[in-house]
C-alpha positions as a printed NumPy array, in Angstrom:
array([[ 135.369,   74.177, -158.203],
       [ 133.009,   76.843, -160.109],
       [ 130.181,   75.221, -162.396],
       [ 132.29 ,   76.477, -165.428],
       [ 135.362,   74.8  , -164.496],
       [ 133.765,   71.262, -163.086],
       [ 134.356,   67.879, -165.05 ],
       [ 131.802,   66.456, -167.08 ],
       [ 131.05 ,   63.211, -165.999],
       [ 133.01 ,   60.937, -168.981],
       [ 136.074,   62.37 , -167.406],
       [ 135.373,   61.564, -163.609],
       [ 134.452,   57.873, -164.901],
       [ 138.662,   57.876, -166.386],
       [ 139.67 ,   59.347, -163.414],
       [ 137.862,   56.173, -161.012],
       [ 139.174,   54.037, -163.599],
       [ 142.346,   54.827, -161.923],
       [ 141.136,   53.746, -158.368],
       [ 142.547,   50.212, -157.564],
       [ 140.233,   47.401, -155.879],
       [ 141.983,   47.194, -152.2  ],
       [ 141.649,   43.744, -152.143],
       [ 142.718,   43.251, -155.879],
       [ 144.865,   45.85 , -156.814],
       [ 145.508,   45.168, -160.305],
       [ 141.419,   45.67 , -161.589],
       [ 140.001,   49.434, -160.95 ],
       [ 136.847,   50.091, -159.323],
       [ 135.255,   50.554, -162.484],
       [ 136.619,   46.822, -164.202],
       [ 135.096,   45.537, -160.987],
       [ 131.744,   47.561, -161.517],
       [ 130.798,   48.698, -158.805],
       [ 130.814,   52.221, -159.702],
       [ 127.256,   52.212, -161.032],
       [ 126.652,   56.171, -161.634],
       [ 128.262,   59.32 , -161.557],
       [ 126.615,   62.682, -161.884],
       [ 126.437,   66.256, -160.854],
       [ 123.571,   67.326, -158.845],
       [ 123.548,   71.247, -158.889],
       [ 127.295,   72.125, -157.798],
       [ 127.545,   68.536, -155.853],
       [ 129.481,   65.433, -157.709],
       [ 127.623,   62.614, -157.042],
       [ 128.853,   59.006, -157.202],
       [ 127.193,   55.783, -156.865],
       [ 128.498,   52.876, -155.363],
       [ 127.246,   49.767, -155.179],
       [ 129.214,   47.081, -152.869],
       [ 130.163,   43.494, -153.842],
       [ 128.247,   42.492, -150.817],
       [ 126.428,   44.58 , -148.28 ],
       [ 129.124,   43.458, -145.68 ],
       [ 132.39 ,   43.576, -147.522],
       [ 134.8  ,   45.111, -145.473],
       [ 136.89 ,   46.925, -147.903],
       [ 133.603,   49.375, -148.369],
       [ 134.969,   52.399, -146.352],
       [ 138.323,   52.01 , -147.83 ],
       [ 137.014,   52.004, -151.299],
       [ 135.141,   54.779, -150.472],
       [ 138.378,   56.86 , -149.544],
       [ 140.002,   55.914, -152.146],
       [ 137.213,   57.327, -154.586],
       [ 137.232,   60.367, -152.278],
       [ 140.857,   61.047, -152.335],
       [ 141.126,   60.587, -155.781],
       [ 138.618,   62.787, -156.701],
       [ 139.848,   65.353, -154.544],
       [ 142.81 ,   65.141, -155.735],
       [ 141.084,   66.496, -159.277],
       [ 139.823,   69.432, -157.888],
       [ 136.145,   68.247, -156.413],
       [ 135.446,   70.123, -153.11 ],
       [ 131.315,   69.044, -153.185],
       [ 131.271,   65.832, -153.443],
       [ 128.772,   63.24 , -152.121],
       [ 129.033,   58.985, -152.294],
       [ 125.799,   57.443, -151.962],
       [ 125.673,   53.523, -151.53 ],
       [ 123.011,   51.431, -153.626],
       [ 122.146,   48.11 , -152.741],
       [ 119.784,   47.744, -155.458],
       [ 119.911,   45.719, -157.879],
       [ 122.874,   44.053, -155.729],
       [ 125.8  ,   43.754, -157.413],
       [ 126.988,   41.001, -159.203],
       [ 130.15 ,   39.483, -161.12 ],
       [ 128.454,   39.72 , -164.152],
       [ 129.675,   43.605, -163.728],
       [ 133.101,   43.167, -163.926],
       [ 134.053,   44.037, -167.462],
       [ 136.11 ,   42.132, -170.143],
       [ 139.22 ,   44.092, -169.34 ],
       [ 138.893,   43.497, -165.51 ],
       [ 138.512,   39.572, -166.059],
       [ 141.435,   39.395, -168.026],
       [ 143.052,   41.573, -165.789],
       [ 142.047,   39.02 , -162.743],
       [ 143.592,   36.108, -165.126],
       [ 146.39 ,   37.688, -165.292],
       [ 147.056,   38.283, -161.571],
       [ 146.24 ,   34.851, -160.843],
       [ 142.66 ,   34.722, -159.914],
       [ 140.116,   32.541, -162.04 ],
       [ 137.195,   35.378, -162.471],
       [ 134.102,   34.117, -162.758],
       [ 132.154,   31.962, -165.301],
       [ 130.107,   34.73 , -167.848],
       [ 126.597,   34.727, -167.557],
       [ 126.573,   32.12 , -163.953],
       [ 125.776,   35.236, -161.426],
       [ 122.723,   36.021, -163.242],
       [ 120.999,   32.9  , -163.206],
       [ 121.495,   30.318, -160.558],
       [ 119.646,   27.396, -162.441],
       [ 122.497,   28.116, -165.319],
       [ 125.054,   27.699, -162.541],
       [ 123.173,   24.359, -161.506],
       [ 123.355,   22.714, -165.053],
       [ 126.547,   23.637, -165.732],
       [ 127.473,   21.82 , -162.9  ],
       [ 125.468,   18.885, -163.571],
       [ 126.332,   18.38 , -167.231],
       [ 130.48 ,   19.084, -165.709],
       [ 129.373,   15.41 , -163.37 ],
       [ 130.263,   17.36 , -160.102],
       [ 128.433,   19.855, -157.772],
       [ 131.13 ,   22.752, -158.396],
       [ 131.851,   24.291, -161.666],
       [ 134.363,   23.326, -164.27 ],
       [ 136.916,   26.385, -163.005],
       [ 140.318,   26.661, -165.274],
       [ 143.437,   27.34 , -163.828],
       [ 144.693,   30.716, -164.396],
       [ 148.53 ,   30.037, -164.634],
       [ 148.189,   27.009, -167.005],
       [ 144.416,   26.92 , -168.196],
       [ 143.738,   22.877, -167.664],
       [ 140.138,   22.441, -166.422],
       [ 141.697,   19.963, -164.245],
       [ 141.033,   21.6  , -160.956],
       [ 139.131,   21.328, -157.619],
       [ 137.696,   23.249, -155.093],
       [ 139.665,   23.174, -151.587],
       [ 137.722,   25.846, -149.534],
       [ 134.246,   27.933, -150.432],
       [ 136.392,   30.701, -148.981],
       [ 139.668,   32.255, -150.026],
       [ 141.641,   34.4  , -148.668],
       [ 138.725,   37.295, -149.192],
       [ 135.08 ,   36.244, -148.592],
       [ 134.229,   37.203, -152.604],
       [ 137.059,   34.341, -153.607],
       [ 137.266,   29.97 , -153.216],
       [ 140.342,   28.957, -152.632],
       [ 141.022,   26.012, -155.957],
       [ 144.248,   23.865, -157.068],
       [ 145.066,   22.57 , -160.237],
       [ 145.857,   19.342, -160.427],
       [ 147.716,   19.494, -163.595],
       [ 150.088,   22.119, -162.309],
       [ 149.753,   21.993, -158.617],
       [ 149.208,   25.282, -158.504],
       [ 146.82 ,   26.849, -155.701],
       [ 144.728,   29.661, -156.751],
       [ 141.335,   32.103, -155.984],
       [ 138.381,   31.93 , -157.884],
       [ 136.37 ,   35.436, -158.243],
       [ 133.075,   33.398, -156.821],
       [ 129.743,   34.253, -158.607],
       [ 127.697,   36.382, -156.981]])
């Protein structure tokens, strides 16, 4: 791709906005945040990940995924670099993507919890329990309880509604 021809950046962000989560198909990489930059560095696209968690196993598969996709675009010099820092946290995922995780079935996460464990603490103290108040995604009662700290990914608890009966995922907060 010659310099003249190459993408600004604005339109690489649409084009990841494209990418599905692996785990979570239905929220893009960039609803889930964890694309934090994208730039060109002389005739190299560069894009900056950071992971959920240093040890989430869909990292390598996201990182295809971005890859491929860009490639598919027309970017032959590419480069992915992984940040760590600041680590990520669920107070990236954007409006769209937690309505987008409601939608699918998965409680996301309480705004403004990941960023402040002592908020996370009174919440739960003033909700007369040691987990948060976490409302069902299918039927919205607060009327729920924690069955597992993990679901069926290590980001997610496993919850059921006792109103409906329904089991579901909560996006934890990280």
């Amino acid at each position: 791709m010659s310099t003249a021809a190459r993408p600004d950046p604005e339109m690489v962000w649409h084009w990841l906005a494209q990418v599905p989560d692996p785990e979570i198909p239905v929220i893009s990489l960039t609803d889930l945040g964890i694309i934090r930059d994208v730039s060109w560095q002389d005739d190299t696209l560069v894009v900056t990940v950071t992971p959920t968690y240093s040890g989430c196993p869909a990292t390598s598969v996201i990182n295809l995924d971005i890859e491929a996709a860009l490639r598919a675009h027309g970017v032959e010099k590419l480069r992915l670099e992984r940040r760590l820092s600041p680590p990520w946290t669920t107070d990236w995922i954007s409006a769209e993507g937690r309505e987008k995780l409601r939608a699918y079935g998965i409680a996301p996460p309480i705004d403004g919890t990941a960023a402040d464990g002592r908020l996370q603490g009174r919440i739960s103290r003033l909700a007369g329990t040691s987990n948060l108040v976490i409302a069902c995604p299918r039927c919205g009662s607060t009327h729920t309880e924690k069955i597992s700290q993990f679901g069926s990914t290590p980001c997610k608890a496993s919850y059921r509604c006792t109103a409906c009966l329904e089991p579901f995922d909560y996006f934890k907060c990280i």
